[in-house]
C-alpha positions in Angstrom: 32.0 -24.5 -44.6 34.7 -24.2 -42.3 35.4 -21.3 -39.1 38.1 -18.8 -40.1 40.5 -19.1 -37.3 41.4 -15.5 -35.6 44.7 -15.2 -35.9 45.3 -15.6 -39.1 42.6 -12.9 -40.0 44.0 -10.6 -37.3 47.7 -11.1 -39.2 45.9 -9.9 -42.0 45.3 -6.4 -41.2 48.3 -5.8 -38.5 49.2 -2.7 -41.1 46.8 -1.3 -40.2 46.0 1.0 -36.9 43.6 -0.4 -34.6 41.4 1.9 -32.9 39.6 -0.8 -30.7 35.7 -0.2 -30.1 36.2 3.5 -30.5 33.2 3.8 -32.8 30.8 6.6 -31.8 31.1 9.9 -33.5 32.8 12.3 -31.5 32.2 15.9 -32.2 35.7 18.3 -32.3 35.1 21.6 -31.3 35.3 24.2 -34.0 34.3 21.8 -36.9 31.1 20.3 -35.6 30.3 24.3 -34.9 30.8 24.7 -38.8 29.0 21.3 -39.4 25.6 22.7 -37.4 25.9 25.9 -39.4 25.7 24.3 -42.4 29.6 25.3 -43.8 30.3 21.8 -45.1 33.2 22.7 -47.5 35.1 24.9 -44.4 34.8 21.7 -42.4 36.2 19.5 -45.0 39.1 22.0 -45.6 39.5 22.7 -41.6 40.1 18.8 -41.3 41.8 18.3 -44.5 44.7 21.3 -43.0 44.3 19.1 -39.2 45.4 15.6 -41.1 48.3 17.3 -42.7 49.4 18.7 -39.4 52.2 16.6 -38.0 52.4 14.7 -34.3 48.7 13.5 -34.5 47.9 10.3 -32.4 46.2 7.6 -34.4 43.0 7.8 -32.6 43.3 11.9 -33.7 43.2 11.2 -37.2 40.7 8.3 -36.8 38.1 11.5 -34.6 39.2 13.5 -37.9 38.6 10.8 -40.7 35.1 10.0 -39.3 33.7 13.6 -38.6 34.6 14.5 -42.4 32.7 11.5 -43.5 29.9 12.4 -41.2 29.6 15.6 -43.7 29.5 12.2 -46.4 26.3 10.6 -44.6 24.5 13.8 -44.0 24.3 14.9 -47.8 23.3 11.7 -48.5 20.4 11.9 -46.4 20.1 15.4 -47.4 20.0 14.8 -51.2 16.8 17.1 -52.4 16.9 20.8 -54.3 14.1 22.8 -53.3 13.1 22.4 -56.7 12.8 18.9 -56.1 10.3 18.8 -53.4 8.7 21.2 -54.8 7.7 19.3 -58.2 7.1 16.4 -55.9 4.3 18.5 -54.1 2.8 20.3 -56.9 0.2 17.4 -57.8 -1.1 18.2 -54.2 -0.6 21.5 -54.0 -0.1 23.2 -57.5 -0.4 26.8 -55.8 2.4 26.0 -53.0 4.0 29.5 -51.9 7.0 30.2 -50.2 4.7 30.6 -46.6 3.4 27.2 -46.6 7.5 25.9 -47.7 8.9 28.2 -44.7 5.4 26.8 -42.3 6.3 23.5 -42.8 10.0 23.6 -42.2 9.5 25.8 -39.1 7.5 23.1 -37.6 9.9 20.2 -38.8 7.1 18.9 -40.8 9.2 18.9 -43.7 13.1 18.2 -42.8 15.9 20.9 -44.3 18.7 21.9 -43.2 21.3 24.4 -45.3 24.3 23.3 -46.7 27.1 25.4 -48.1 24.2 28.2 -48.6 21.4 25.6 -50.3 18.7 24.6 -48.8 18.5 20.4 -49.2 16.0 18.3 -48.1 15.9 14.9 -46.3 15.7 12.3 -49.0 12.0 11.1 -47.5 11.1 14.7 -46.8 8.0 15.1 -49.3 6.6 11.4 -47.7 7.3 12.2 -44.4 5.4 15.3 -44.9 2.1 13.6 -45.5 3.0 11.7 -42.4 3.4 14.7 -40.0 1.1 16.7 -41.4 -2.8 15.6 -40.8 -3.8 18.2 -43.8 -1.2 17.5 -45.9 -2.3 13.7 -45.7 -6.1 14.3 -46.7 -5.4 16.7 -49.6 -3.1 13.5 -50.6 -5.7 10.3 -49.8 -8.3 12.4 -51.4 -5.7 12.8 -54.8 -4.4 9.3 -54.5 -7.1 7.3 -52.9 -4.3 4.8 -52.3 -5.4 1.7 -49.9 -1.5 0.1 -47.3 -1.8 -3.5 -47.5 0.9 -3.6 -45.3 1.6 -4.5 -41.6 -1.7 -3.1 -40.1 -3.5 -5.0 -42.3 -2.0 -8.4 -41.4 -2.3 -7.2 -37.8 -6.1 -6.7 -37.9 -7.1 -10.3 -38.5 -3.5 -11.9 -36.8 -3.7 -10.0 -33.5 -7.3 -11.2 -32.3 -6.6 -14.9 -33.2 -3.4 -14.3 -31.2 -5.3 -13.4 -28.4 -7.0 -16.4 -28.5 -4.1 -18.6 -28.1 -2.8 -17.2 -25.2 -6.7 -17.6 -23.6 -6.8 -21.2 -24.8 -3.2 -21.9 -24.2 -3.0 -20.1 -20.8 0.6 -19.3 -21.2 2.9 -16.5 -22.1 3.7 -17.5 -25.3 2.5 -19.1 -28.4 2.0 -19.4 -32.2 5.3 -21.3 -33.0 6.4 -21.5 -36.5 9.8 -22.0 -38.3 11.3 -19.2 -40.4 13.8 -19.9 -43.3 15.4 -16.2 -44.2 18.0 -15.7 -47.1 20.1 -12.5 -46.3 21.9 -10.9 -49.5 24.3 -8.2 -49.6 25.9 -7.0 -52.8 28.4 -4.7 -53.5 28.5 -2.6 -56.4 31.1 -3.7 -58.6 34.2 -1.5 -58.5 33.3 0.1 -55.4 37.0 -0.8 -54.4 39.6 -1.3 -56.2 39.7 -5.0 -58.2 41.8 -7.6 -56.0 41.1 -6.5 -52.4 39.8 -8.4 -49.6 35.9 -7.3 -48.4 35.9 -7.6 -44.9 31.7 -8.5 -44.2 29.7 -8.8 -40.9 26.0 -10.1 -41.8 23.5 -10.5 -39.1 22.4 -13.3 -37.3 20.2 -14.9 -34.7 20.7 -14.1 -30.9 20.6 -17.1 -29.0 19.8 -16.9 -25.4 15.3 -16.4 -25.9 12.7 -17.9 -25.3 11.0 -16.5 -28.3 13.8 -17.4 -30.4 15.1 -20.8 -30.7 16.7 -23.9 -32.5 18.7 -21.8 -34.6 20.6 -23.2 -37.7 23.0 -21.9 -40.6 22.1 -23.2 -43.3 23.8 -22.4 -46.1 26.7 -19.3 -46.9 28.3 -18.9 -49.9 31.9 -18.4 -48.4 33.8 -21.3 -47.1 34.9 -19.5 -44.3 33.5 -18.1 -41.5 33.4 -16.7 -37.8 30.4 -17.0 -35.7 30.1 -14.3 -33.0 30.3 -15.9 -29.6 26.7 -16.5 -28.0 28.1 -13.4 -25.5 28.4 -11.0 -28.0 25.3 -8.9 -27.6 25.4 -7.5 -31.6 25.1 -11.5 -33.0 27.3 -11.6 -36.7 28.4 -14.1 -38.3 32.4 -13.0 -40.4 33.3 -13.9 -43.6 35.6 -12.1 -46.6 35.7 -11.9 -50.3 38.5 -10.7 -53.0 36.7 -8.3 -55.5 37.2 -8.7 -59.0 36.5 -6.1 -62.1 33.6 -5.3 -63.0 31.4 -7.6 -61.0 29.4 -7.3 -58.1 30.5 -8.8 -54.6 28.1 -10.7 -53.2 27.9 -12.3 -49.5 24.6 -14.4 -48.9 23.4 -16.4 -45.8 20.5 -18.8 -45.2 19.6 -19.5 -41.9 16.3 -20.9 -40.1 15.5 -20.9 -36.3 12.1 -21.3 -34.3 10.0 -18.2 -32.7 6.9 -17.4 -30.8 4.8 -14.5 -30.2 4.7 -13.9 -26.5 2.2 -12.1 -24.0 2.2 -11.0 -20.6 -1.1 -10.1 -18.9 -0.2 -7.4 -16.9 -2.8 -5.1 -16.9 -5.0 -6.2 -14.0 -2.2 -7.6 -12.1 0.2 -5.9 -9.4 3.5 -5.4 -9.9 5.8 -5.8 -7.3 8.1 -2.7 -6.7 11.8 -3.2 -7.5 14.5 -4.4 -5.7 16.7 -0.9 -5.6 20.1 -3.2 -4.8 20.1 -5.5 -7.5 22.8 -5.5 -11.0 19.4 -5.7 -12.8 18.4 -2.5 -11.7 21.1 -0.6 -11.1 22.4 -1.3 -15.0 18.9 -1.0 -16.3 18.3 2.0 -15.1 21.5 4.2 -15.5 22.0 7.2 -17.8 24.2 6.2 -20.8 25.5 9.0 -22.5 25.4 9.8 -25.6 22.3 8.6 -26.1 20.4 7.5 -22.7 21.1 11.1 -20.7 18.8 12.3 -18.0 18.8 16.2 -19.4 16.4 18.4 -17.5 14.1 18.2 -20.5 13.8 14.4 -20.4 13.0 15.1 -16.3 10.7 17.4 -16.8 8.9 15.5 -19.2 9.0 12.5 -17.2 8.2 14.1 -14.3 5.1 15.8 -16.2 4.0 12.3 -17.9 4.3 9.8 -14.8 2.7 12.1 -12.3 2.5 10.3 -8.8 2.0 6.5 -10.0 4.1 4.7 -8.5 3.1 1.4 -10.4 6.2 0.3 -12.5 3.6 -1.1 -15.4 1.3 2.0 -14.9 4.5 4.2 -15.1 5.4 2.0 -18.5 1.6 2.5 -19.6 1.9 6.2 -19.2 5.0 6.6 -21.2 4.0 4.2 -23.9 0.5 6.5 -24.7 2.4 10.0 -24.1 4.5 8.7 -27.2 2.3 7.5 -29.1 -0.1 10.0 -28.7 3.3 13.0 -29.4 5.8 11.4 -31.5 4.5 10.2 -35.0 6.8 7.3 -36.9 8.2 8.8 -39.6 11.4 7.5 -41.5 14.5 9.1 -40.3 18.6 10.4 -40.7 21.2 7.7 -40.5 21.9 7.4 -36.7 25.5 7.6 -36.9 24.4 11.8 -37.9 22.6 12.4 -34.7 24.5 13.0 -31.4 21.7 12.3 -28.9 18.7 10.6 -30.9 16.1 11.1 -27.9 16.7 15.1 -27.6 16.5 14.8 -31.4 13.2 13.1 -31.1 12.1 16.0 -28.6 13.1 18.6 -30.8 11.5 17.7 -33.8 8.2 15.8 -32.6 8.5 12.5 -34.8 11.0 9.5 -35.2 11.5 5.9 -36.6 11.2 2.9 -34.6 14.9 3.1 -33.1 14.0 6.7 -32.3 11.0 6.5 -30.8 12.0 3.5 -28.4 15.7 5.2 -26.8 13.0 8.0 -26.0 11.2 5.5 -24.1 14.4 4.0 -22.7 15.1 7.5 -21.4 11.8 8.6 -19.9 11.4 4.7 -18.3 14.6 4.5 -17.1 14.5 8.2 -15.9 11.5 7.1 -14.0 13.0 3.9 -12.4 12.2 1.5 -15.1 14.9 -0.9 -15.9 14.7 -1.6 -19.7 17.0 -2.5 -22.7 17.2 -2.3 -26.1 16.8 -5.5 -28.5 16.0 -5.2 -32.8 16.7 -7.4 -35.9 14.1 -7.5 -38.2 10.1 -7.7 -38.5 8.9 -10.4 -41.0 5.0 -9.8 -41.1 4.5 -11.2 -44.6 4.3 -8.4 -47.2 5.7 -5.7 -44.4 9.4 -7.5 -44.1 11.9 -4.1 -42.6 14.5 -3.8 -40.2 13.0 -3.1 -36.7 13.7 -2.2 -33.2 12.3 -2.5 -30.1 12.8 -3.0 -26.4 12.3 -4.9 -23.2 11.6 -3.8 -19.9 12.1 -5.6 -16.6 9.3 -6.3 -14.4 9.9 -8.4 -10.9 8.6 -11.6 -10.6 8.0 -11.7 -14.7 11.5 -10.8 -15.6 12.2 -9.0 -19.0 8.8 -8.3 -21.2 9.0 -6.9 -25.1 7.4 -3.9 -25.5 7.2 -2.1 -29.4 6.9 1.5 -29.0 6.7 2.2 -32.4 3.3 0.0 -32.9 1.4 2.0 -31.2 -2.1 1.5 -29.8 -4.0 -1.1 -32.1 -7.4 0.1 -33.5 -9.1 -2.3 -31.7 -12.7 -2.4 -28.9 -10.7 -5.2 -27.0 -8.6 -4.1 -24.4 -5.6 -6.6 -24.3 -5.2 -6.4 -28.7 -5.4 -2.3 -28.3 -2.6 -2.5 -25.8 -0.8 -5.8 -27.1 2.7 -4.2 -27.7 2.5 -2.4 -24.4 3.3 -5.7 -22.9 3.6 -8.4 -25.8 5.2 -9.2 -29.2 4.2 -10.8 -31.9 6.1 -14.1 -33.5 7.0 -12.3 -36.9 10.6 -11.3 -35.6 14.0 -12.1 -35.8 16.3 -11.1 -33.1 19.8 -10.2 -33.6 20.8 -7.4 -30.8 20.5 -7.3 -27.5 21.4 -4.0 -27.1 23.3 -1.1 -29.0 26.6 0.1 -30.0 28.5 -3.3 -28.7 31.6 -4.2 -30.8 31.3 -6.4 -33.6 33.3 -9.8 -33.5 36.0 -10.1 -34.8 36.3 -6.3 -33.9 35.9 -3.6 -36.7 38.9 -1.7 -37.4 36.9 1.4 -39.3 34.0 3.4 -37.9 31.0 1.3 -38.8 27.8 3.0 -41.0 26.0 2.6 -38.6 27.1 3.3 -35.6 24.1 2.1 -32.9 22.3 -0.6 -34.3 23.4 -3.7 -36.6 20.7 -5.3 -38.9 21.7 -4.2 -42.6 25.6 -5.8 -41.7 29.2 -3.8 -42.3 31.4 -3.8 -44.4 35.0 -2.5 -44.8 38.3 -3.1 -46.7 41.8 -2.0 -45.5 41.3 1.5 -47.3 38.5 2.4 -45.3 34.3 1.6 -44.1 32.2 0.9 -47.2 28.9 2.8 -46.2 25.5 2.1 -47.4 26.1 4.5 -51.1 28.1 1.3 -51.9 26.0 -1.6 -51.2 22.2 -2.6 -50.9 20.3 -5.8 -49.0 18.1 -8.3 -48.9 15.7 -10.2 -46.7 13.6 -13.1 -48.2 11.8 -15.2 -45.7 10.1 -18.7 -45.8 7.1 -19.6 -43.3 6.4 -23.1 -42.0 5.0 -24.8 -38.9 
């Protein structure tokens, strides 16, 4: 394999207008007002009459271009007839009324929003319904009597011999094992036209951890390539195919590297207070809009949770369990749809692991906390998914991962129930080190998703290919 060298990949595409790291949706006044009230078709046509308009800048028709196919992504997610969920609930509920529908919706239990005068439903509604909904769930166990062999299986019997380790080991961080992962992505065949060149970003390991080490591609089924510099904090590695009729594109990497679960006992320890002066915590602990914003709701809230402590980890502690206690996992919209995911999260009273861990960037960093955002992948064998997370910055232990989205661990012992308050397990693969950094080389179109970057992007010189067009694949390999 051999590194494709930037300028001749950047002569490439010199037709076409670059819009630099411009990629976060930016609402225009007017049509996001039709957007939130549901007249999709007005929007389209409102745009359609703006592009034809003469004197536009190129970044105008790039704000234009993306907030029509934000009306794309959103029917997408929003793909179910009433109908539909419906015949998907009568099995449980073969007497469901129009009360119980409206009941449900009211209290964003099950997720709808109208469209052009229909009401549609998110994709995942029906499942996230028995997830939200404690009744809903036992009329459906009690029906199904279905047993999840997933993760919190494999955590019941892996946590406690974790725990052991670190007791044994008396260090921070242990159980080190090799992983081997094939990535895959495939486009479906004719998605573009026959004879143009696929520009692909496919994820990779993030140098720079402790946790995460002697990293090493393996195999890739281009001959060329560009490996994001270590400083890029979204890691990618580049490459490009020419489609061809009728058959599928396919980009596939193979890469292994080394990684350890890691602890830190902070429970019964004191932690020093912050230095207020420091980059660390003056970065770490800023508002960054669109998505990190200090609104009086997130005070309040804060404000309400923390109480008086004054103990960074008892502050984190606090946070953590008002979450988990509030904010049920439930699968959720395409980021790139939401404008700020934590007052989403707030509003509707669930969220996915991404969702649930900016509102505890928010609230910690609203309460002096200084924390950042990390994800790639979690690869607990049966359970492998794309993940997120976070870490938060402690002095005189530097940063600690905490997963908001694992919750409290059914568990008598202490340090297992509260592992992921202050620990993470050694089934993960790291690629970001924070969120909506630019790709390398740059993307010219806005990317499908906008925040995060663990399924990869792709894009052609007619446009973004989002998600509709392509599907993924993560197989992994375990060794000592």
């Amino acid at each position: 394999m051999k590194k494709l060298r930037l300028p001749i990949l950047l002569f490439l595409f010199l037709s076409l207008p670059f819009i630099g790291s411009a990629q976060q949706r930016t609402g225009i006044p007017g049509i996001e007002g039709l957007i939130q009230k549901g007249d999709f078709t007005k929007a389209s046509l409102q745009i359609d009459g703006m592009l034809a308009t003469k004197n536009l800048t190129e970044l105008e028709k790039y704000q234009l271009n993306f907030q029509k196919d934000i009306l794309h992504r959103i029917i997408l997610d929003f793909l179910l007839a009433e109908k539909e969920v419906r015949d998907k609930l009568k099995p449980y509920f073969p007497n469901l009324d129009d009360r119980q529908m409206r009941a449900w919706e009211n209290d964003r239990k099950l997720e709808m929003r109208v469209i052009d005068g229909e009401r549609l439903y998110f994709k995942v509604a029906v499942s996230n319904l028995f997830r939200l909904d404690s009744l809903a769930n036992k009329v459906k166990n009690s029906i199904d009597k279905n047993t999840f062999n997933g993760s919190p299986e494999f955590l019941k019997s892996y946590l406690p011999v974790l725990m052991d380790s670190f007791r044994m080991e008396k260090t921070s961080r242990v159980d080190r094992r090799t992983m081997t992962l094939t990535y895959t992505v495939t486009l479906k065949a004719d998605a573009i036209p026959t004879g143009e060149t696929v520009r692909c970003w496919l994820p990779f390991p993030k140098e720079g951890h402790d946790r995460q080490s002697n990293i090493k591609l393996l195999r890739l089924n281009n001959s060329k390539y560009i490996l994001a510099p270590f400083e890029n904090l979204q890691r990618s590695i580049y490459c490009e195919k020419t489609t061809e009729k009728g058959v599928p594109t396919v980009f596939e990497l193979e890469f292994s590297f080394d990684c350890q679960a890691e602890w830190q006992q902070l429970a019964n320890k004191q932690v020093k207070p912050y230095d207020l002066n420091t980059e660390i915590y003056k970065t770490y602990t800023a508002e960054r809009p669109p998505q990190l914003v200090f609104s009086d709701r997130i005070k309040k809230l804060t404000a309400q949770v923390v109480g008086n402590e004054t103990d960074p980890f008892k502050k984190v502690q606090r946070i953590y369990r008002w979450i988990d206690a509030n904010i049920p996992w439930c699968s959720a919209l395409e980021y790139s749809t939401l404008d700020n995911i934590p007052e989403y999260v707030l509003t509707n009273r669930h969220g996915d692991c991404g969702q649930q861990t900016l509102l505890f960037m928010t609230m910690a960093r609203c309460a002096g906390i200084p924390c950042k955002w990390q994800s790639g992948w979690m690869l607990h064998p049966g359970e492998i998914n794309l993940h997120d997370w976070c870490e938060v910055y402690y002095e005189g232990f530097g940063w600690v991962p905490l997963d908001q989205s694992f919750e409290e661990q059914n568990s008598i012992n202490p340090d297992i129930r509260s592992f992921y308050i202050s620990g993470i397990d050694g089934y993960r693969l790291i690629v970001n080190d924070d969120y909506a950094q630019p790709l390398f080389p740059e993307k010219i179109y806005p990317r499908s998703e906008t925040l995060d970057f663990q399924r990869g992007e792709m894009e052609w010189r007619g446009g973004n290919i989002y998600f509709d067009c392509w599907k993924y694949n993560m197989k992994a390999v375990y060794s000592r």
